[in-house]
Structure formats: C-alpha cells, structure tokens
C-alpha positions in Angstrom: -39.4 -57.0 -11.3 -42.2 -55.7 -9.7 -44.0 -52.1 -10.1 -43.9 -49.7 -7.4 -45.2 -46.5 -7.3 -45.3 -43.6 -4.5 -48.8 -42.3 -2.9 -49.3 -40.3 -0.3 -46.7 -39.7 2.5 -46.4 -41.3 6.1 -43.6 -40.8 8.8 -40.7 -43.4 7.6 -37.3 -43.0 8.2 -35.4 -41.9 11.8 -33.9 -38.1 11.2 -30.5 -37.8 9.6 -27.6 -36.4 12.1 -27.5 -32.8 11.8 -31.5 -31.8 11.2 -32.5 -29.3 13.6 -36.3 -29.7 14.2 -38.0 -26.3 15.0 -41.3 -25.6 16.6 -43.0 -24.7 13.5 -46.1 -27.2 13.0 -48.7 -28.5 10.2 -51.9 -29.3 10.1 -51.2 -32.6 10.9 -48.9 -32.2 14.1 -45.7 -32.7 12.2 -42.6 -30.3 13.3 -40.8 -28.5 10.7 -37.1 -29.8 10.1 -33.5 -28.0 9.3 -33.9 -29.8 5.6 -37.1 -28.1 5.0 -39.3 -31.5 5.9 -41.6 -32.2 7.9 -41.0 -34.6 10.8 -43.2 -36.8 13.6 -42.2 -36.6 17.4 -42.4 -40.4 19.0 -41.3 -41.6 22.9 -39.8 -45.0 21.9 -41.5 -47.6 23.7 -39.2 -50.8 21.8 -40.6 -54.0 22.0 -37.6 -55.4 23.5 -34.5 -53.8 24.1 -31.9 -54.8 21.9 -33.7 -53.0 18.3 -31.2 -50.6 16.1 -33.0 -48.4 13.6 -31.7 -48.4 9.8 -28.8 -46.5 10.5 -27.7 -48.9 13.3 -28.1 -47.0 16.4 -29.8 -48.5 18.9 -34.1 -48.0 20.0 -33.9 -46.5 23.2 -36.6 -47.1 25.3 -38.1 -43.8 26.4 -36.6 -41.6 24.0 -37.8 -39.2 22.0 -36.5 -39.3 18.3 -38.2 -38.0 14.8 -39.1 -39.5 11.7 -39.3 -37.8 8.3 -42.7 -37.7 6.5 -41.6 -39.7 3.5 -44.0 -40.7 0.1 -45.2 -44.3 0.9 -43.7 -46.4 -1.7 -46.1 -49.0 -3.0 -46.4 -52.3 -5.0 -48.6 -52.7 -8.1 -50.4 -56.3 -7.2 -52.8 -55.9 -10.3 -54.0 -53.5 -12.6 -57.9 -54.1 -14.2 -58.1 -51.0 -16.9 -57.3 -47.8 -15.1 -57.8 -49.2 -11.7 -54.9 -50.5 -9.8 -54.6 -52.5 -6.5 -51.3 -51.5 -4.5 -50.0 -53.0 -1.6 -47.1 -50.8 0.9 -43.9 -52.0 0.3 -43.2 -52.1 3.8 -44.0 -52.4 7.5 -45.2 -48.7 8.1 -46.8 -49.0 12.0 -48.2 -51.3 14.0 -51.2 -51.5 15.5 -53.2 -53.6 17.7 -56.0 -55.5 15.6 -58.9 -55.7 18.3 -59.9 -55.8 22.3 -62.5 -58.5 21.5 -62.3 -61.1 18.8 -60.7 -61.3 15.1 -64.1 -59.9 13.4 -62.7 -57.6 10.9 -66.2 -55.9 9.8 -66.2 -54.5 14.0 -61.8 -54.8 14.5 -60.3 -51.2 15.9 -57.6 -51.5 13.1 -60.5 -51.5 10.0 -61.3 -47.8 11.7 -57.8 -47.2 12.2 -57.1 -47.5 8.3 -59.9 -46.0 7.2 -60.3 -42.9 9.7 -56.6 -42.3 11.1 -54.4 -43.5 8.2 -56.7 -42.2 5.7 -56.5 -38.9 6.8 -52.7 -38.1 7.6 -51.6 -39.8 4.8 -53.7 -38.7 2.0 -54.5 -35.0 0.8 -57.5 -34.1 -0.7 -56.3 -34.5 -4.4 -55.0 -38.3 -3.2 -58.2 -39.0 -1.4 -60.2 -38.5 -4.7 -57.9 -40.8 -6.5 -58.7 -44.1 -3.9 -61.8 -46.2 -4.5 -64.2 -47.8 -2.0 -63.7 -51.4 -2.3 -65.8 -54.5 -1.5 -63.8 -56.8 0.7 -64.7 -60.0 0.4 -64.3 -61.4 4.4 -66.0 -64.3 3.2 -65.2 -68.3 4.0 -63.4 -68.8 0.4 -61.1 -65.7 1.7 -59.7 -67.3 5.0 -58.0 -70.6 3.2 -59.8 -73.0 5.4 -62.5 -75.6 4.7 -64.8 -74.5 7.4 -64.1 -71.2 10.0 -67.2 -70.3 12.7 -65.3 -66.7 13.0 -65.8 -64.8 9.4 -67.7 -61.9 9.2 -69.6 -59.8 6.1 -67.8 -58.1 3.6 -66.7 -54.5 4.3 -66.7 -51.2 2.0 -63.1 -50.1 2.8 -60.6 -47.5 1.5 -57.6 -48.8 3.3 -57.8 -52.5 4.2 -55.6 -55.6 4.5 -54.9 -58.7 2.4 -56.8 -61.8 3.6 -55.2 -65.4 3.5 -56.6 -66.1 0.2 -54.5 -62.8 -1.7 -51.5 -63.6 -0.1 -51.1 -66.6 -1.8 -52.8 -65.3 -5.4 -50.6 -66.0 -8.1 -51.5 -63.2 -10.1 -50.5 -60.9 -7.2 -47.0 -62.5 -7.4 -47.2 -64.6 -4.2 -46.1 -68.2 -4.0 -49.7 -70.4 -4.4 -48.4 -71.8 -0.7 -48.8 -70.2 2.7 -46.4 -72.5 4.0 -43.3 -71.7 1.9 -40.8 -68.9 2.9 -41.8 -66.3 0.3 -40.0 -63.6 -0.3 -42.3 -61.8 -1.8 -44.7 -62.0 1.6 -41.4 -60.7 3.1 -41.9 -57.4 4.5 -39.4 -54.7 6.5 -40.3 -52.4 9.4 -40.2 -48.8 8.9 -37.8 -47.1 11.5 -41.2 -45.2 12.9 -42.3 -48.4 12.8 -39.4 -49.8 15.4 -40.3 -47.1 17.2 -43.7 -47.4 17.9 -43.4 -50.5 19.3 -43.5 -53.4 16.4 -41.8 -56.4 16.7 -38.7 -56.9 14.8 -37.1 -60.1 14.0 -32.9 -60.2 14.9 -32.3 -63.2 13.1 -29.4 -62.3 10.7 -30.9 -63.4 7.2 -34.1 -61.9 8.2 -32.9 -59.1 10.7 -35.2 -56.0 10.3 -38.3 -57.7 8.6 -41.4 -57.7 10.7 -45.2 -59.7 11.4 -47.9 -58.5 9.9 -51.2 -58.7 10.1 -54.0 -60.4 7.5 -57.8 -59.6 7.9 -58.7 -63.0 8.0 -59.2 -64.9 11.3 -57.8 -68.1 12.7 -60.0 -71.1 12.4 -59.4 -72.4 15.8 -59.6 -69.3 18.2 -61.5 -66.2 18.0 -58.5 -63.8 19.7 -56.2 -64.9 17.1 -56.1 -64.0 13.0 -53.8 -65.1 10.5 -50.6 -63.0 9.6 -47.5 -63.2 8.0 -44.5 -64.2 9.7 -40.8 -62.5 8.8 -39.8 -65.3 6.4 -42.9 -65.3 4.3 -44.7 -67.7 6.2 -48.4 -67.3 6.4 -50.3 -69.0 8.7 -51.6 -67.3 11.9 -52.5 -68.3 15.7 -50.8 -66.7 18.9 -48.5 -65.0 17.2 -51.2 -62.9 15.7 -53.1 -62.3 19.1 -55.7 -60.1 18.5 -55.0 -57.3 21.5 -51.0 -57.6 21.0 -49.9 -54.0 19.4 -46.7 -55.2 18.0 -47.7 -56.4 14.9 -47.4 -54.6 12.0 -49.9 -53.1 9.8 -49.4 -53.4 5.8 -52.0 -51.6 4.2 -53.9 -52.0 0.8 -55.8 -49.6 -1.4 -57.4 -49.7 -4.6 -56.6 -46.1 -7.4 -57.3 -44.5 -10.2 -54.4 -44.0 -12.4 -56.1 -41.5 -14.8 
C-alpha cells in the first residue's frame, strides 16, 4: 500500500448542496463558505459537453460553480534520509505546457509551478519545508536512444516526472511505458473538470484524466510525452504542446523533520 501524506491545500472538490458562499475574501481570492471554508469561484468552460463532476451532476458550460480549498493529498515515491519525493495523487488543474516547443527549461507550465502553484498552495511555514531540486532534463531522462529536443537541467520547486521516473521501479511504476499501469493512473479533480481538462468517459476508466511529463517527444518539437488515462505512457499529439486540456500532476521534493 502506498504512503500518502497531505501538504499544502489547492481548490479540489465542487461545493456540497447547501453551502452558502459569502463575499468575505482571503489573501488569495478565495470566498468564505457557509461551512467555515474557503472556496474558488470558476466559469466552467468543459472540454466537451457531456462531463459530470464527482457527485454526478453535470459540467455546464458557462457556469459558475465553487470548489473547496482542500489539503493536496500526496504519494510518497521515495524517501533518501529525511528528504522525501511526493508525487499529487491526483489530476489537480490543467494547464497548457507551452506556445512554442516542448523545451521544458523555457515551457510556461515550469513558471506556472513554480510561481503560480507555488504560491497559492504553500504558506510560508510549507514553503520552507520544499527543496530546490536538480531536474535532470537530460537524454537518459526522455526513454529514447537519441532526441534533438532536450534541454538543460532545471533548479525547480514544483516540477513534473519525466519518462524515465514513470517507469522507476523503486517509485512503484511498472519498468514499461507501454503497459496499462495503474499506478500511472491518475483522476481529475472536480476544479479540475472545470477548468477545462479532458476527461476520459470510458466506463472502467471514467473520470481519470492525461497528464503531462516534462520530457519531449522525439519526433516533433510541439509535442511531449504524457500519460494517457490507462497508464499508458508514451506521448505525441495527444500531448500537443499549446492544448490546455491536459492535466498537470505535480512533484516536489520535503523535508520531513
């Protein structure tokens, strides 16, 4: 069974019937609800019509609905002596990964994770508990043999997996990219479905999403590798780098002292 701890806090989950949301706002833009959290304001703009949040009503496109500021639940991938690397347990946003090419070191959604994200999700005390990493965007990283589009390592807070953690054993991911791994498997928030990520409907699979990896595809620069919603991880158009309906499944390294 794998670990999972909480760490910091992120809108999640589409507001219970019977909340009243007042006026009163945080720091951070959230509006005070009835239940004494705090909650985000989003215009629904579905990636197809047809979506149902977690309590089965439908994504209406245009409306607005609220999402409770919830702890982000993470998994332990590995711990090295008090240092821990944690993956989010789920689908949390989505996010489009660049305008111009799969370079991670220059992408809009490295900046996103470690300016935007970083800063409504963390508080100071959390902040001081997350460790710059070295990201290793090197060749070995990617899975292939040879790839004319990989970029310099990074000094990140927040980044993503590459193709070559996904399928780390000692993470607890199948060696393969090409099986159906559940543990690659990953649900979309209902902000999330919101927002605009693409959901898969499939019945076995219904409410997991695509994600993104920080790796790019060896055969197009506007394309990266990703993760598809049945564990699959391989990449191309699917992972187009200007769509913003893939998700976004962050990774952080902490303290736990």
């Amino acid at each position: 069974m794998e670990n999972k701890v909480f760490f910091g806090e992120y809108p999640q989950a589409i507001k219970a019937d019977g909340v009243e949301i007042s006026n009163t706002t945080n720091e951070k833009g959230y509006l005070l609800g009835s239940d004494g959290a705090w909650y985000s304001r989003v215009v629904a703009k579905p990636f197809v019509e047809g979506y149902t949040f977690s309590n089965g009503k439908p994504v209406e496109k245009g409306a607005a609905y609220f999402f409770k500021v919830e702890p982000i639940r993470w998994r332990i991938l590995f711990c090295e002596g008090d240092i821990a690397l944690l993956l989010c347990d789920s689908i949390i946003a989505n996010h489009r990964f660049d305008a111009k090419s799969s370079n991670y070191a220059d992408s809009e959604i490295r900046k996103w994770l470690n300016d935007e994200l970083y800063n409504i999700a963390f508080d100071d005390f959390q902040k001081g508990k997350i460790i710059d990493t070295l990201v290793d965007n090197s060749l070995e990283s990617t899975g292939y043999l040879s790839c004319d589009f990989i970029c310099e390592d990074t000094s990140d807070k927040i980044f993503l997996l590459s193709q070559s953690e996904i399928t780390r054993l000692s993470y607890g991911f199948d060696g393969s990219y090409l099986t159906h791994d559940t543990h690659r498997q990953m649900t979309t928030s209902d902000y999330a479905r919101g927002a605009g990520v693409r959901v898969c409907t499939e019945s076995n699979l219904l409410g997991n999403g695509w994600w993104w990896l920080r790796s790019p595809y060896q055969a197009y620069r506007l394309d990266t590798r990703g993760v598809n919603p049945d564990g699959y991880a391989n990449g191309g158009d699917l992972f187009y780098v200007k769509s913003d309906d893939v998700g976004v499944v962050p990774a952080l390294r902490i303290t736990l002292n």
